[in-house]
C-alpha positions in Angstrom: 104.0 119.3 94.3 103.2 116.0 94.6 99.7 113.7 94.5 101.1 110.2 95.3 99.0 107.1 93.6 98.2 105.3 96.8 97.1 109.0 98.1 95.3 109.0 94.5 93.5 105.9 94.8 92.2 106.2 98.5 90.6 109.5 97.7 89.0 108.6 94.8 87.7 105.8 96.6 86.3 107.8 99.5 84.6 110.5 97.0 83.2 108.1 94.4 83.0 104.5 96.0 83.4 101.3 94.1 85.7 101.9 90.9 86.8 99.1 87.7 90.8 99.5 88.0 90.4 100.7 84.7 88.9 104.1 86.4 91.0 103.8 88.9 94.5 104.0 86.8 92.5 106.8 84.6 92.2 109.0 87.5 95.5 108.6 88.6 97.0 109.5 85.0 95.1 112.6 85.5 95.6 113.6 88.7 99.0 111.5 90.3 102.1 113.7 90.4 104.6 111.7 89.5 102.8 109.4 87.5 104.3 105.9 86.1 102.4 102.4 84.9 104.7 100.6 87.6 103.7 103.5 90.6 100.4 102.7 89.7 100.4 98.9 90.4 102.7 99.3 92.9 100.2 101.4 95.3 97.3 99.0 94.3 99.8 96.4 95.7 100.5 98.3 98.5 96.8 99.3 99.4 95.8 96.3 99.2 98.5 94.2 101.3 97.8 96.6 104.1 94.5 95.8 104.2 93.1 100.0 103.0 91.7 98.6 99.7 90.2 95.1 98.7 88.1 93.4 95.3 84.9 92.8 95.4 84.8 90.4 92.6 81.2 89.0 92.9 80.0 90.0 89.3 81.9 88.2 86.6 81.3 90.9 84.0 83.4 93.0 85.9 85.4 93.8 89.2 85.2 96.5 91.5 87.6 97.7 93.8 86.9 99.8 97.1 87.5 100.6 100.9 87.8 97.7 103.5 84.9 99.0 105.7 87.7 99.1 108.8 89.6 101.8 107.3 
């Protein structure tokens, strides 16, 4: 079986909303199947340059990430 990160991330997104990346890589180490450091950062990547996912970086303590309202 397997839970893909990008898959991962975007569902985690939809259910919960805004998440730290922290959270985000949490979540997939739990729940990705497979599961590496470099799929992780490669689906952010991914999400990101196809416009699904982008940083809302307005509070300097800390970042969020989330859905681009389009998708």
């Amino acid at each position: 079986m397997t839970y893909l990160c990008t898959d991962c991330i975007t569902d985690h997104l939809q259910a919960s909303g805004p998440a730290t990346l922290r959270e985000l890589r949490l979540y997939c180490v739990a729940q990705a199947v497979p599961y590496s450091s470099t799929l992780f950062v490669d689906a952010m990547e991914k999400l990101r340059e196809n416009c699904v996912i982008e940083c809302d970086d307005s509070d300097d303590n800390e970042w969020f990430w989330q859905l681009v309202d389009t998708f």
